[in-house]
C-alpha positions in Angstrom: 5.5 -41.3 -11.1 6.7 -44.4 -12.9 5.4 -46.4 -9.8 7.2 -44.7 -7.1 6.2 -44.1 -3.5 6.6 -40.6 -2.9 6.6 -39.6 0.9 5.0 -36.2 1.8 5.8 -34.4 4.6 3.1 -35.3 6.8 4.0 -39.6 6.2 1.9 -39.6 3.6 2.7 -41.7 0.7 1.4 -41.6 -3.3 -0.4 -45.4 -2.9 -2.8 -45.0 -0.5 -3.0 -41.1 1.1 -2.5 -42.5 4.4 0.4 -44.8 5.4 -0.9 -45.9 8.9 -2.8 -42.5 9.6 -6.3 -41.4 8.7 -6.3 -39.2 6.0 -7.8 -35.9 6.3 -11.0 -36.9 4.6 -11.7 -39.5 7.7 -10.9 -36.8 10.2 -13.6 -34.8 8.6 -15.9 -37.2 9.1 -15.3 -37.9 12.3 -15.6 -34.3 13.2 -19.1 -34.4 11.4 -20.5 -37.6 12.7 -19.3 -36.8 16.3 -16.0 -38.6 17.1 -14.7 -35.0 17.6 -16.2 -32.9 20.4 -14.8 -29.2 21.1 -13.7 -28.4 24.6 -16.2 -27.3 27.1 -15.9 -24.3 28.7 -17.2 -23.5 32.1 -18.9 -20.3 33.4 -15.8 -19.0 35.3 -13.9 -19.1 31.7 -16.8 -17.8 29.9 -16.9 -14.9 32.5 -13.4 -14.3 32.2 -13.0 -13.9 28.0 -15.9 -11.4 28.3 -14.7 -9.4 30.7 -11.5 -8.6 28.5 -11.3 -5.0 27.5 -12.4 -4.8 23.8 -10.9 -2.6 21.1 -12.6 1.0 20.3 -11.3 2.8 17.5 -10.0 5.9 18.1 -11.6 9.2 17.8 -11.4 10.6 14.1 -9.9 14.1 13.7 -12.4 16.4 12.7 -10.5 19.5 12.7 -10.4 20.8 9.0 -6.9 20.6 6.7 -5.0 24.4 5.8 -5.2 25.6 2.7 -2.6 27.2 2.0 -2.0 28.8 -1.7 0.3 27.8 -4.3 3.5 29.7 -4.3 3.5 29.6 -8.2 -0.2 30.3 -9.7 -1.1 32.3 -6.1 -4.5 29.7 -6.3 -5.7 27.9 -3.1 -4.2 24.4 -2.7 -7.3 22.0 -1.9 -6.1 19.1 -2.5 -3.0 19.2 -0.5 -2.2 15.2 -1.0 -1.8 16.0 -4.7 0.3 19.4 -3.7 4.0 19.3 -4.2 7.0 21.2 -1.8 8.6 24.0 -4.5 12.2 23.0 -4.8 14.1 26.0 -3.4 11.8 27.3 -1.4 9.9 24.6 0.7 6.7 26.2 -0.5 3.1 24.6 -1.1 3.0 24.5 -5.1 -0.1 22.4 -7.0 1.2 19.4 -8.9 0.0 20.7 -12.0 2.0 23.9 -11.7 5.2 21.7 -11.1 4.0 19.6 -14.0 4.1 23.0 -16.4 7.2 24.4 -14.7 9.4 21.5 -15.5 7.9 21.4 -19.1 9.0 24.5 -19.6 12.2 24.3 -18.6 13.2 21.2 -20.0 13.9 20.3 -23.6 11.4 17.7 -24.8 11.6 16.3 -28.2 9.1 14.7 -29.6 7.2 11.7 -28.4 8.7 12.8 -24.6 6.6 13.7 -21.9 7.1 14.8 -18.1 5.3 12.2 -15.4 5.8 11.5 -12.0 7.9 8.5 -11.3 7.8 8.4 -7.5 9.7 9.6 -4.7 9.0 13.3 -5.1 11.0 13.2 -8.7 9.8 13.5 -12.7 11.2 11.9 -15.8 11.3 12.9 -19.1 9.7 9.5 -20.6 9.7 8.5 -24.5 6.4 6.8 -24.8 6.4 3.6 -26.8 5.0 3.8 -30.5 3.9 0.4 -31.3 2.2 -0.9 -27.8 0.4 0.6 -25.3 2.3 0.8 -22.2 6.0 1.0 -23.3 7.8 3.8 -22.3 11.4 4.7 -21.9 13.1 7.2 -19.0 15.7 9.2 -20.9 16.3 11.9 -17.5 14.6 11.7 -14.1 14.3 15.0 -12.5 14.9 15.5 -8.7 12.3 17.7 -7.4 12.1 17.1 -3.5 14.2 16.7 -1.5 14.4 13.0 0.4 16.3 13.9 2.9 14.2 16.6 4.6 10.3 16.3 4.8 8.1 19.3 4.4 6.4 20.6 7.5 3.1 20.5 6.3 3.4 16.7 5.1 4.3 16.1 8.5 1.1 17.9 9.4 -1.5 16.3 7.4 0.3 12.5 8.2 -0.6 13.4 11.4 -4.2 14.5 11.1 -4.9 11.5 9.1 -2.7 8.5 11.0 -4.7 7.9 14.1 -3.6 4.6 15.1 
């Protein structure tokens, strides 16, 4: 620092790490060797901090999740955080049929693929050639609606938030 005093924050300077203080590294010590004592605490205190009420977690749900079936393939939906609302209908669909529906309805060309990008929508994504990890989004796709949630989202965020 071209022979500069620095100030820190705490009065600190570059030289000497104290400036009329103790640096840290003495106030350790003294809290080892003694010169620091913690506060005593008498019985009445000591009473009082256990006698506070102490946090219990709350009961776990145990009742067991609908399965409903999949408005497209007519399967049972059993993983219903993977499931998808149909787009017209508000319907339970798998995320596999969605995944099939869109790429058959959409024009790929080559190199494009349908994948989820968040947010209850797709994109058609150009994956990269050279590196791994490159892509490009040429459409996205809304397929839910964010404005209204599904009843049965509501549902399971319910079952599952218990806090």
């Amino acid at each position: 620092m071209n022979g500069k005093r620095r100030r820190f924050r705490d009065g600190r300077d570059n030289r000497d790490g104290r400036n009329g203080r103790d640096s840290r590294r003495e106030e350790n010590k003294k809290k080892e060797f003694g010169a620091y004592r913690p506060e005593r605490v008498g019985p009445a205190v000591r009473r009082e901090r256990d006698n506070r009420l102490r946090w219990t977690a709350p009961a776990l749900n145990t009742e067991a999740l609908p399965v409903p079936t999949c408005a497209y393939c007519g399967k049972s939906i059993t993983d219903l955080h993977a499931a998808m609302t149909d787009r017209r209908g508000g319907e339970t669909v798998h995320f596999d049929c969605v995944i099939a529906r869109l790429t058959e309805s959409e024009r790929l060309e080559p190199g494009e693929t349908i994948s989820y990008i968040g947010g209850g929508r797709f994109g058609v994504v150009h994956l990269g050639e050279g590196r791994m990890g490159t892509f490009i989004i040429k459409r996205i796709l809304e397929w839910e609606d964010r404005e209204h949630r599904a009843p049965w989202r509501d549902f399971i965020a319910d079952h599952y938030s218990i806090t």
